[in-house]
N, C-alpha and C positions, 0 to 999 in steps of 0.2 A: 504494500500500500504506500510506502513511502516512498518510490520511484516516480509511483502515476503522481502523487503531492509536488515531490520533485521538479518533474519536467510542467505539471501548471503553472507551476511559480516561476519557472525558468519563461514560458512560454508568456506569461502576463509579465515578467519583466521588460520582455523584448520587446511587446508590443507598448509599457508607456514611454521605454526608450525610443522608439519609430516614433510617434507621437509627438514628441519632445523635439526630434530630428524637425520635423513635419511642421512645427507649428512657428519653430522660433529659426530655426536652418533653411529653409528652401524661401523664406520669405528674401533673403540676404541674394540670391542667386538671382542673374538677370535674364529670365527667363520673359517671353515676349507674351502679350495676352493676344494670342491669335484665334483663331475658331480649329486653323492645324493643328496649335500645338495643344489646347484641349482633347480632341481626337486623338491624340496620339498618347496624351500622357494617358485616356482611359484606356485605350487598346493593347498599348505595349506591355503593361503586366498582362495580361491574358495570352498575348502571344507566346511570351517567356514563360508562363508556367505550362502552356500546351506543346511546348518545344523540349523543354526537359522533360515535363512525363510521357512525350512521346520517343525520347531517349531512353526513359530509363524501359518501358515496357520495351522496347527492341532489345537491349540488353540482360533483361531478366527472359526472356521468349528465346533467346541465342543461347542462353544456359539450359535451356529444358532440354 
């Protein structure tokens, strides 16, 4: 039980540290208000997490 306790607390840490990044860090960065770059910031993490999980299933599917 104190593994699964563990990796929550690890897992809620990272997440107010992002947060923190998120709120007081990216405001610093000169990033343009376009309608693109909107589009892009919503799309690009989804591409990246459908890019490594579509990595890692090739690679776990190659070991069977």
């Amino acid at each position: 039980m104190s593994s699964a306790v563990a990796t929550i607390v690890k897992v809620m840490a990272f997440s107010v540290a992002f947060s923190i990044v998120i709120k007081y860090g990216l405001p610093l960065l000169p990033i343009p208000h376009t309608n693109a770059m909107a589009l892009l910031l919503v799309i690009l993490p989804t591409c990246i997490l459908g890019t490594l999980l579509g990595i890692r299933s090739r690679t776990i599917a190659s070991t069977k």
